[in-house]
C-alpha positions as CSV (number, residue, x, y, z in Angstrom):
1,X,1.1,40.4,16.8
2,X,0.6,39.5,13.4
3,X,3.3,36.9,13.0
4,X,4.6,34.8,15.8
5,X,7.8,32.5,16.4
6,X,7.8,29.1,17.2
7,X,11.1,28.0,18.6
8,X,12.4,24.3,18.4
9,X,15.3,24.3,20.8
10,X,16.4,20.8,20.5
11,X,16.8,21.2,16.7
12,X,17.5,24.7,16.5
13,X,14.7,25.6,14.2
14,X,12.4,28.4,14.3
15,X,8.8,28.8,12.6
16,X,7.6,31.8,11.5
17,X,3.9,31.7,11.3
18,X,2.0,34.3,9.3
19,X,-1.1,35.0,11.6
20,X,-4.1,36.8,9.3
21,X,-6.3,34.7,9.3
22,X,-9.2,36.7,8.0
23,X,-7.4,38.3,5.4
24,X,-6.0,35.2,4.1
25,X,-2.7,36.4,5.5
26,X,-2.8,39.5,3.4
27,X,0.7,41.4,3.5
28,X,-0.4,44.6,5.1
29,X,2.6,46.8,6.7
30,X,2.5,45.9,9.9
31,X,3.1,41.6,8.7
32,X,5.5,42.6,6.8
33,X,7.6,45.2,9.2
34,X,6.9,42.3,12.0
35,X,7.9,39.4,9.7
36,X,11.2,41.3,8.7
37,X,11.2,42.0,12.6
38,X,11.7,38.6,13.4
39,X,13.8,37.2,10.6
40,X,16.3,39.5,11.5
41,X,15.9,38.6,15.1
42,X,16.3,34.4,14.2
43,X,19.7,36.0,12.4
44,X,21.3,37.3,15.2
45,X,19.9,34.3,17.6
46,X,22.8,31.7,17.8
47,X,20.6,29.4,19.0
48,X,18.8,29.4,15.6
49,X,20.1,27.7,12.9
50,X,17.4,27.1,10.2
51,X,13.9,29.2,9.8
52,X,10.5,27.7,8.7
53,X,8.0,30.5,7.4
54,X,4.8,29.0,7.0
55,X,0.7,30.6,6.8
56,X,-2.3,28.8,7.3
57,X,-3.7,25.1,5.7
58,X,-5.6,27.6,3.6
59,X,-3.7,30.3,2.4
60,X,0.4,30.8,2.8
61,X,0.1,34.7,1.8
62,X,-2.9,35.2,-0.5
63,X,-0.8,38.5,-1.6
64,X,-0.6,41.8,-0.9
65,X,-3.6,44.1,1.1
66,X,-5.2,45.6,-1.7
67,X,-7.3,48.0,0.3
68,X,-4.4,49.2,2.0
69,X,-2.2,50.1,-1.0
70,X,-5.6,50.9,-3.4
71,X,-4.8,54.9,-2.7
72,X,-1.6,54.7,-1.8
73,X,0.3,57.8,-4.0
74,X,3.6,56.8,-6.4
75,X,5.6,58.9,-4.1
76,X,4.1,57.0,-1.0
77,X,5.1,53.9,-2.0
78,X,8.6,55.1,-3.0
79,X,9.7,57.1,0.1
80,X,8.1,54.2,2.6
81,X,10.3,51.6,0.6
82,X,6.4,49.4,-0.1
83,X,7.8,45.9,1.7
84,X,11.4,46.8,1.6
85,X,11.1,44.9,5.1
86,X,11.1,41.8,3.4
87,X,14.1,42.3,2.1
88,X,15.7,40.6,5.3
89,X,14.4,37.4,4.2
90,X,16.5,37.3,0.6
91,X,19.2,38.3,1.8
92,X,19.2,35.9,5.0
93,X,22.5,33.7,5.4
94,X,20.5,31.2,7.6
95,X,18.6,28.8,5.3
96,X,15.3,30.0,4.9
97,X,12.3,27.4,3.9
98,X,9.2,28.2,2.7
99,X,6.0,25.6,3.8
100,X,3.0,26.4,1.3
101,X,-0.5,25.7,2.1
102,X,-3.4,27.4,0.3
103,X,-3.0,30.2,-1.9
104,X,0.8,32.0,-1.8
105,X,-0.2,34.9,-4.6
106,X,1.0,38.2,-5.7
107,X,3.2,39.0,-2.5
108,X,2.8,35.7,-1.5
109,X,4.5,34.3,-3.9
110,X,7.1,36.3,-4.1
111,X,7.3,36.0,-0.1
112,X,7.9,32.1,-0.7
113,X,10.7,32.8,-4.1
114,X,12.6,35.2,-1.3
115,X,13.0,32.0,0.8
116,X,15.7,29.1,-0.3
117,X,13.3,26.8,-1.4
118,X,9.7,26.2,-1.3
119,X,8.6,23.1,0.1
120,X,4.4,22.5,-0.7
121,X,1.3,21.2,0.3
122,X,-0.8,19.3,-2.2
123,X,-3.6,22.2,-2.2
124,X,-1.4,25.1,-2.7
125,X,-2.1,27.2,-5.2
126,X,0.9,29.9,-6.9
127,X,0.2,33.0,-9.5
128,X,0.6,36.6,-10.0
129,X,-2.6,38.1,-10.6
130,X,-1.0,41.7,-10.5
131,X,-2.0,42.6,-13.6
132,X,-5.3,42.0,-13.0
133,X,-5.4,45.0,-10.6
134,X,-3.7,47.2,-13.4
135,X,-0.4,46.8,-12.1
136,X,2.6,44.7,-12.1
137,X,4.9,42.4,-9.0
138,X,7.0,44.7,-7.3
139,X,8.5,42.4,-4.9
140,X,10.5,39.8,-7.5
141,X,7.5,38.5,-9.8
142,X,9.2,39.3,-12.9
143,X,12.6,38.5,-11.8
144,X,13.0,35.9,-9.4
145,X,9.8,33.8,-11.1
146,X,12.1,33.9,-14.5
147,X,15.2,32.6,-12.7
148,X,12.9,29.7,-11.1
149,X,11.0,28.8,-14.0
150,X,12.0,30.4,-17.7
151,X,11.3,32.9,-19.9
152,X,8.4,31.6,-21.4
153,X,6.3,30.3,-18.7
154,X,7.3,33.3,-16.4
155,X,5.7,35.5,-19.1
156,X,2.4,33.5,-19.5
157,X,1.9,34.0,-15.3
158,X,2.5,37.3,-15.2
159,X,0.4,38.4,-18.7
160,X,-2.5,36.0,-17.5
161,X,-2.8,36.2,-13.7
162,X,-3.4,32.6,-14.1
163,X,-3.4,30.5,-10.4
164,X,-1.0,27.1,-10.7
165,X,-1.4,24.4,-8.7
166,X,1.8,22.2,-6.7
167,X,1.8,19.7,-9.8
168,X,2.3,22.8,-12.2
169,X,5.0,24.6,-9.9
170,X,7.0,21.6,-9.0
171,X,7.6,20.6,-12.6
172,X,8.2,24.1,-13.7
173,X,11.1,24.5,-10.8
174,X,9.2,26.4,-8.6
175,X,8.6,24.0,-5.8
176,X,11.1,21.6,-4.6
177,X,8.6,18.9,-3.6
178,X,5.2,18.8,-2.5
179,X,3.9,16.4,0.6
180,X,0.4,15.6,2.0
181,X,-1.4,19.1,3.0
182,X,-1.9,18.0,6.3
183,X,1.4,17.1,6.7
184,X,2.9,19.9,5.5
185,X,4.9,21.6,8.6
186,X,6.2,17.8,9.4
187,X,7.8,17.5,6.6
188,X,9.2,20.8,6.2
189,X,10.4,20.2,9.8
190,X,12.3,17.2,9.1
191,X,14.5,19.1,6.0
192,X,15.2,21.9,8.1
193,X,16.5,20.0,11.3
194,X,18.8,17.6,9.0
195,X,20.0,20.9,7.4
196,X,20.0,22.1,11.3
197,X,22.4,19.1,12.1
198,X,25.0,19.8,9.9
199,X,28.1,23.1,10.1
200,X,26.2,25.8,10.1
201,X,29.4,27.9,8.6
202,X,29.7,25.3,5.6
203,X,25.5,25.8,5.3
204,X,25.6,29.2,4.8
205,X,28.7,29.0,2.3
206,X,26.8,26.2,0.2
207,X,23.4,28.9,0.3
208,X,26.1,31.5,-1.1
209,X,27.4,29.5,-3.8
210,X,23.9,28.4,-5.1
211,X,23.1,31.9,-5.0
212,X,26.2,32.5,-6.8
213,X,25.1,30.4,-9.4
214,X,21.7,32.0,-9.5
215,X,22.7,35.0,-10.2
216,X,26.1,34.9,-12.5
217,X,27.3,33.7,-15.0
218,X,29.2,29.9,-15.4
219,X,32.7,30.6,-15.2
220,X,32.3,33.1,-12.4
221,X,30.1,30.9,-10.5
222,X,32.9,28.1,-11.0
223,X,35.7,30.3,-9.5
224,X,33.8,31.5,-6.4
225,X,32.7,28.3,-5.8
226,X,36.4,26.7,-5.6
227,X,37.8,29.6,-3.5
228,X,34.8,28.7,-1.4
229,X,35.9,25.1,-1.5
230,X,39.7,25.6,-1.0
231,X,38.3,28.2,2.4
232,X,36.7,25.1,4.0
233,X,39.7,23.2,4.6
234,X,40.6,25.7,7.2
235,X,37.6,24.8,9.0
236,X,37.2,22.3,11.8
237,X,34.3,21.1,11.0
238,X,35.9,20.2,7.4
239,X,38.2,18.3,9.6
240,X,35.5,16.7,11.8
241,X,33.3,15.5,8.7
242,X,35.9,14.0,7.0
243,X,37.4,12.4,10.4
244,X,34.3,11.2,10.6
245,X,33.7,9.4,7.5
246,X,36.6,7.7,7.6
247,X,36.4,6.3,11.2
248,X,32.5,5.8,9.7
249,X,31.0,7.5,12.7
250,X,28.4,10.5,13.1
251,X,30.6,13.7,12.9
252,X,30.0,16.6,15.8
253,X,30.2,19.9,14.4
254,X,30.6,22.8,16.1
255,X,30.4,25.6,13.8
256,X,33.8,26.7,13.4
């Protein structure tokens, strides 16, 4: 196995831990059809309620196998849908975090951009060098880099192939925050199992509205977010939470 699942039970979090080490976990098929695998199995798992996808302390993804896809036809790529597995990871309505080590390039970026938000190591290391191999990202490096970062600085990765460091991608928007390289998985651990703690339900609504936002305009994003609003009162955990606040004790969801 090329990716394997580390399962918190008390918390409800999973890790997903790409396992290439020689190839700098390289995106070959098999990663990604296994890694798409298990996302969709976490999905369906009641049990988990937040996934971690994390590499190595040297490289998160360094991008796509080159040797694998170097003669790789037009046609091939298009009828075997080139890492259309991944797709399972975007479109996720568990919260997905992303725990960068090392290099996350070309596919590897675009790996950690599919997850909710990127949470990095002090040595990590972002780009997409695709044009340096006469071609362009293929996997959201034009579009979802733009949403996270601009126009302008979006354009100068992708025309110059350049490598950014965590200080570069956090104050661009890439990155939420970065922590100590070493203590990279703690960290991310602790964000997801206080995101763990709380209605899963009223999670996945507020990961659907800030997608919303992402991907509309103002005014529509303002609409769907109040019907979403106005929906949660018919919750019980809506209930619970604000039961709990007032009698100023810890509220116990239950994901309904």
């Amino acid at each position: 196995m090329e990716s394997e699942k580390a399962f918190f039970k008390d918390s409800g979090v999973a890790i997903i831990t790409l396992n290439r080490p020689k190839a700098l976990n390289a995106l070959c098929k098999q990663l990604v059809q296994e890694l798409g695998q298990v996302v969709s199995l976490c999905e369906k798992d009641p049990s988990v309620r937040v996934m971690i996808i994390t590499g190595s302390q040297k490289a998160f993804a360094a991008g796509a196998d080159i040797k694998e896809m170097s003669t790789m036809t037009a046609m091939q790529v298009y009828n075997e849908n080139l890492f259309g597995e991944l797709d399972a990871v975007s479109k996720a309505r568990k919260p997905v975090i992303a725990a960068v080590n090392g290099f996350a390039l070309g596919g590897g970026c675009e790996l950690a951009m599919m997850c909710d938000f990127i949470v990095a190591g002090e040595n990590a290391k972002f780009g997409q060098p695709e044009i340096k191999l006469g071609t362009i990202p293929g996997i959201g490096g034009t579009q979802r880099l733009t949403k996270a970062i601009g126009k302008a600085k979006a354009m100068e990765w992708n025309l110059t192939g350049d490598l950014h460091d965590a200080v570069e991608a956090e104050k661009a928007g890439l990155v939420s925050r970065i922590v100590k390289t070493e203590q990279l998985l703690e960290e991310t651990l602790k964000i997801a199992e206080k995101i763990a703690s709380y209605s899963q339900p009223i999670a996945a609504l507020a990961k659907e509205c800030v997608n919303k936002a992402h991907e509309t305009g103002l005014q529509e994003g303002l609409v769907f977010e109040r019907r979403v609003f106005m929906s949660t009162f018919a919750s019980k955990d809506q209930k619970e939470g604000m039961s709990a606040f007032a009698e100023k004790r810890t509220p116990k969801f239950v994901d309904e």
